[in-house]
C-alpha positions as CSV (number, residue, x, y, z in Angstrom):
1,X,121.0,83.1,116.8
2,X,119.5,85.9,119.4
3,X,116.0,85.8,121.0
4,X,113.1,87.5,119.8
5,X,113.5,89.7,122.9
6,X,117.4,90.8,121.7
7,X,116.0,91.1,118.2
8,X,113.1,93.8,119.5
9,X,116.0,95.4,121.5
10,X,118.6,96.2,118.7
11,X,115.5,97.2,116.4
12,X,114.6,99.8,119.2
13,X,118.1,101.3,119.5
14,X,118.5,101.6,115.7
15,X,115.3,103.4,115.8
16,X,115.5,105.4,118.8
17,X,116.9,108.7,117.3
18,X,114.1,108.7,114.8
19,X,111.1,108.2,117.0
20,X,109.6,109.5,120.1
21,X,110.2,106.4,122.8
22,X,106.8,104.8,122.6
23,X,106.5,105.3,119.0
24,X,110.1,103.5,118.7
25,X,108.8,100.7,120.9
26,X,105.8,100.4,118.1
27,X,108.3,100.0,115.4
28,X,110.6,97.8,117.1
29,X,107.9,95.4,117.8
30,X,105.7,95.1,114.2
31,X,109.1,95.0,112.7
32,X,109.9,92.0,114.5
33,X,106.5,90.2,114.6
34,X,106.1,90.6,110.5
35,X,110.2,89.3,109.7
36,X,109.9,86.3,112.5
37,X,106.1,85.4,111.4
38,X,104.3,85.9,114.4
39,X,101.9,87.9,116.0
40,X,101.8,90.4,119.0
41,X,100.7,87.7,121.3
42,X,103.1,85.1,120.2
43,X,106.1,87.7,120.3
44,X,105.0,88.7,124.1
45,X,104.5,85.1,124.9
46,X,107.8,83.7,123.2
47,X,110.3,86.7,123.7
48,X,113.2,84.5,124.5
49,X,112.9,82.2,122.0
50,X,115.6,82.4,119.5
51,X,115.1,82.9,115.7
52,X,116.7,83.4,112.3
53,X,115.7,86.4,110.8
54,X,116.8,86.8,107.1
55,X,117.9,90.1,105.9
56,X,117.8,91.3,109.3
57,X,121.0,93.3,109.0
58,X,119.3,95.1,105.5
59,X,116.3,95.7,107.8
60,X,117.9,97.1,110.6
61,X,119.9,99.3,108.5
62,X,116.8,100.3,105.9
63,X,115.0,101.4,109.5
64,X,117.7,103.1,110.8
65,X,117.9,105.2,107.9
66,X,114.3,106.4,108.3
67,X,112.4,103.6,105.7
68,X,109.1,103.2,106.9
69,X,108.4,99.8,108.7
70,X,105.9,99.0,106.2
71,X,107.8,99.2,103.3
72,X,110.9,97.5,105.6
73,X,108.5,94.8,106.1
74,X,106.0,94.7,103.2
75,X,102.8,94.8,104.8
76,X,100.7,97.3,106.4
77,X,97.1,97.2,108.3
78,X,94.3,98.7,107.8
79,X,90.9,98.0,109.1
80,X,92.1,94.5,110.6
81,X,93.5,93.4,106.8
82,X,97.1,93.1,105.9
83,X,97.7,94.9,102.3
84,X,100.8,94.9,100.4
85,X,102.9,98.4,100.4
86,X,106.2,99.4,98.7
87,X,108.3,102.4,98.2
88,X,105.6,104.7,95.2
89,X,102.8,103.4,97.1
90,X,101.2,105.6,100.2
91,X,101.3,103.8,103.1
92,X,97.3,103.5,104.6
93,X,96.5,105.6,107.5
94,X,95.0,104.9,110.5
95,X,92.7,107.6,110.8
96,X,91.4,106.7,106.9
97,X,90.1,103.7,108.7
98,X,87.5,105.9,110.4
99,X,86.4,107.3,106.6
100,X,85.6,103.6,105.9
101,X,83.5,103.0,109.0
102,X,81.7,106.4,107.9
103,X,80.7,104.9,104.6
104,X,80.4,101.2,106.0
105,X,77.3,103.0,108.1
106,X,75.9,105.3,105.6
107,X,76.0,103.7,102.5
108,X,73.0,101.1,101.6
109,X,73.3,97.4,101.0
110,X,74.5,96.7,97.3
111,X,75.6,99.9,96.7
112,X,77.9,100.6,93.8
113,X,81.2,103.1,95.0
114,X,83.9,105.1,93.2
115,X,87.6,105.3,95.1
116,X,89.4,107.5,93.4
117,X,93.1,107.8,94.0
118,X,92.9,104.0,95.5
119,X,96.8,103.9,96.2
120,X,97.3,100.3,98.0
121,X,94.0,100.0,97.5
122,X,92.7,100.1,101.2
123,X,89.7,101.8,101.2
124,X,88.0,100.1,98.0
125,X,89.7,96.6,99.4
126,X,88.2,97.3,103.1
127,X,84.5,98.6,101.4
128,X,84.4,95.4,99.3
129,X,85.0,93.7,102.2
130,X,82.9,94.6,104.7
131,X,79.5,96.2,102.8
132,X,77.3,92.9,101.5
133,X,76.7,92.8,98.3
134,X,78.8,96.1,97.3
135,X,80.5,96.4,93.9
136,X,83.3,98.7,94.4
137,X,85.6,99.9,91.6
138,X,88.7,101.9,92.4
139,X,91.2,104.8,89.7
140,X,94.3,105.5,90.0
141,X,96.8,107.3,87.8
142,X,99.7,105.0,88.7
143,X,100.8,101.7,87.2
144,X,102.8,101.0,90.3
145,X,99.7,101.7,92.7
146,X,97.2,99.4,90.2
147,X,99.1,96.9,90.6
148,X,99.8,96.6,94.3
149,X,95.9,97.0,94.5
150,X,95.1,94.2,92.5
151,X,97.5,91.9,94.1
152,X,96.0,93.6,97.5
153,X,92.5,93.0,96.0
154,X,93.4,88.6,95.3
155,X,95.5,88.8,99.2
156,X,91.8,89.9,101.0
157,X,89.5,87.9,98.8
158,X,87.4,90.4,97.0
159,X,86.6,91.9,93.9
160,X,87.4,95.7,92.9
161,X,87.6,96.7,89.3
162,X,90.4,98.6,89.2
163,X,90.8,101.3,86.3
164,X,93.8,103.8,85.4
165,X,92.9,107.4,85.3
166,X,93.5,110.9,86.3
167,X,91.5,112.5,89.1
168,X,92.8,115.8,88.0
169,X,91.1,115.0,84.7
170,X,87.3,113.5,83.5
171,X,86.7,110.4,84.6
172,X,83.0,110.3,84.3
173,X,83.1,107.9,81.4
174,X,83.4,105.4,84.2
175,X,79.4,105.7,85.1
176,X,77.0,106.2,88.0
177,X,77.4,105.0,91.4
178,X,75.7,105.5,95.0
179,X,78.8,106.7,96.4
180,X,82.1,108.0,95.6
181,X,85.0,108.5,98.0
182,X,88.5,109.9,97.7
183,X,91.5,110.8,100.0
184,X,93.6,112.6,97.6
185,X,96.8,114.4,97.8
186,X,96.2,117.6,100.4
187,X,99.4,118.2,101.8
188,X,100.6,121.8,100.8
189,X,103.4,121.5,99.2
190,X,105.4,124.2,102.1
191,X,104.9,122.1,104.4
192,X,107.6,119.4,103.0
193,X,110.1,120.7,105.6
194,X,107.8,119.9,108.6
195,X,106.5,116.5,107.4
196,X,108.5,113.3,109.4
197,X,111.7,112.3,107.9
198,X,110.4,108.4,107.3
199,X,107.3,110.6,105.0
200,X,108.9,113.1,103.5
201,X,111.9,111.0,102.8
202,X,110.2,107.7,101.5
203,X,106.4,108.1,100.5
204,X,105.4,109.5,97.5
205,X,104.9,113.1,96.9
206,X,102.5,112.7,94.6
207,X,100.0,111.1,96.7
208,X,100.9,113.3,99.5
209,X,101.2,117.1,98.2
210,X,99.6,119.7,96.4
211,X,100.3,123.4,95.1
212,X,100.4,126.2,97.7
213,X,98.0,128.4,95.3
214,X,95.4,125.1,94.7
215,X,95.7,123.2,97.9
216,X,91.7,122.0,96.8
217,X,92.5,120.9,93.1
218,X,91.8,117.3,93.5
219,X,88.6,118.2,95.7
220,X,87.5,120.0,92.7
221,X,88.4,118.1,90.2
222,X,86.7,115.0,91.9
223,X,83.1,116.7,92.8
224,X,82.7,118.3,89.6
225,X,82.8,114.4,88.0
226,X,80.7,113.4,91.1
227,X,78.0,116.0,90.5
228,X,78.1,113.9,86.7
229,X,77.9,110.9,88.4
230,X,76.5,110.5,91.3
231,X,72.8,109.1,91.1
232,X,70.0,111.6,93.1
233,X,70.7,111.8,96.7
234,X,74.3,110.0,96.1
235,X,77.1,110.4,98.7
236,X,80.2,112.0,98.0
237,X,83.2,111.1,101.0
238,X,85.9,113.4,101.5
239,X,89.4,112.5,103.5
240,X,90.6,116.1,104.0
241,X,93.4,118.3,105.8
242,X,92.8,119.0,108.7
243,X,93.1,122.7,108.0
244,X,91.0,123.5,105.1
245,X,87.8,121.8,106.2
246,X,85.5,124.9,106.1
247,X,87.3,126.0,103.3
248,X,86.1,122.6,101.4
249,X,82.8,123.0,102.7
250,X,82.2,125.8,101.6
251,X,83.9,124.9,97.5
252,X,81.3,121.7,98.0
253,X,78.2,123.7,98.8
254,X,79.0,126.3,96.3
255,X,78.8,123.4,93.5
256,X,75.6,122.3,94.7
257,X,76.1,119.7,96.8
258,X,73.9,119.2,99.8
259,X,73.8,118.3,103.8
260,X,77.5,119.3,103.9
261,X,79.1,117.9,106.9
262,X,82.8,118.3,108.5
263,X,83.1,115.3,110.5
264,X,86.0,114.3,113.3
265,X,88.2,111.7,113.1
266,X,89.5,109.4,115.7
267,X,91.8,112.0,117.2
268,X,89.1,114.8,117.1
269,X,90.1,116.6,113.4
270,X,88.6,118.0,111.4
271,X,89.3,115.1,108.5
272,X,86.3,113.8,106.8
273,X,83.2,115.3,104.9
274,X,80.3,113.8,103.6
275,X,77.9,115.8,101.3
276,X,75.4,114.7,98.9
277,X,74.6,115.4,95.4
C-alpha cells in the first residue's frame, strides 16, 4: 500500500501537463481526499498514512486523460454541499455560488423560485437550502440532469419539484413565482477551441454553448416566460458571459423589465444581472 502523501504525488505528476502547478496541486489533493474518505484536514494531518484506494489505477488514468476530478470522483461542491456530477451533467461553478448569495439576500422569506436549466441541480438544491421557508422548483430538458437533481435534491435534505422542459420553448404553464433564475448555455459556440481540454473534452455542450448568430437565445427565451410569470415587482436572476453583459441589458430593458443591473462576480466580471418585472 503507499501513503496518502505518495498517493497525492503520483496524482500530481499524472496531472501536471494538464494544469498550471497550483491548479494541479488542487486536483491532486480533492482527488485524493474524496477516493480515501477524508477531508483536507485529515489528508494534511495523516499524509503518511497508508491506504487502499480502489480503482486508483482507472482514476489516475481517467485524470491523466483530461476527465474532470468531479466526474473522476463523483462529487462536486458548491455553496459548502457535496452534489452528485457525472459525464452529461455540467459540473457547478464556483463563481454560480456568488448568483446564489445574490438571491439568498434579495429574495423575501417564503418566496416561491423558478431554476431553469437546473443541471445537477445546485442552484435550486443550495436556494432550498438556505432561504426559510422557500419552495423552489427547478426544469430541465434532460432526463440525465433530472435525475442526478433529484438524487442531489434526497443527498442535501430538501425539497425541489423538479419538472422536464425546454427553456428554448413555453414553460409558463408551470405558474407564478417571486423569482426566477437561470444560468443557461452562453458559451459561443467559436469559442470551443479555446475552452480547457478537461471542458471542452468532457462536459456537455449543450449546457455549455450557443449559436455564434444567437449567443442570447436562452436569455430570451427565458424573460419572455418570466415577463408571463413573474408576479409584480418579481425578480428575474441572470448568470451571464462575461462579454455580453451590456448587450443583455440592454435585450432585458427593451422587454420591459426594470432596475436592470450588471453585477460582478467573485473575480470582478461582469457575470450576473438582476432585473425586475
Amino acid at each position: 500500500m503507499a501513503t496518502r502523501r505518495e498517493i497525492v504525488a503520483r496524482v500530481r505528476r499524472a496531472v501536471a501537463p494538464l494544469y498550471e502547478p497550483q491548479e494541479a496541486d488542487a486536483v491532486a489533493r480533492e482527488a485524493v481526499c474524496r477516493l480515501t474518505g477524508v477531508n483536507f484536514s485529515q489528508l494534511v494531518t495523516g499524509y503518511d498514512e497508508e491506504c487502499d484506494v480502489a480503482g486508483l489505477d482507472s482514476a489516475v488514468a481517467r485524470l491523466a486523460a483530461g476527465c474532470p476530478v468531479q466526474y473522476v470522483t463523483g462529487v462536486a461542491e458548491f455553496c459548502d454541499m457535496d452534489f452528485e456530477v457525472c459525464e452529461g451533467v455540467l459540473i457547478p461553478r464556483l463563481e454560480t455560488e456568488d448568483l446564489v448569495l445574490l438571491i439568498e439576500r434579495n429574495v423575501p422569506r417564503g418566496a416561491h423560485i423558478l431554476d431553469v436549466g437546473t443541471g445537477s441541480g445546485a442552484i435550486a438544491v443550495s436556494l432550498a437550502a438556505r432561504l426559510e421557508g422557500a419552495r423552489v422548483e427547478a426544469l430541465d430538458i434532460s432526463t440525465t440532469a433530472l435525475e442526478v437533481a433529484r438524487r442531489n435534491c434526497l443527498k442535501n435534505g430538501v425539497e425541489v419539484s423538479l419538472h422536464r422542459g425546454d427553456a428554448l420553448a413555453d414553460f409558463s404553464a408551470l405558474g407564478e413565482f417571486d423569482a426566477i433564475v437561470s444560468n443557461p448555455p452562453y458559451v459561443p459556440q467559436s469559442d470551443l477551441d479555446t475552452m480547457p481540454r478537461n471542458v471542452r473534452d468532457y462536459e456537455p455542450h449543450t449546457a455549455l454553448f450557443v449559436p455564434d448568430d444567437d449567443a442570447l437565445c436562452f436569455y430570451r427565451s427565458i424573460a419572455k416566460c418570466a415577463l408571463k410569470m413573474l408576479c409584480e415587482g418579481g425578480s428575474l436572476f441572470f448568470e451571464i458571459y462575461e462579454h455580453y453583459g451590456e448587450q443583455t441589458c440592454a435585450m432585458l430593458r427593451a422587454m420591459g423589465f426594470k432596475d436592470v443591473q450588471l453585477l460582478h462576480d467573485r473575480f470582478d466580471k461582469p457575470r450576473m444581472i438582476w432585473s425586475r418585472r
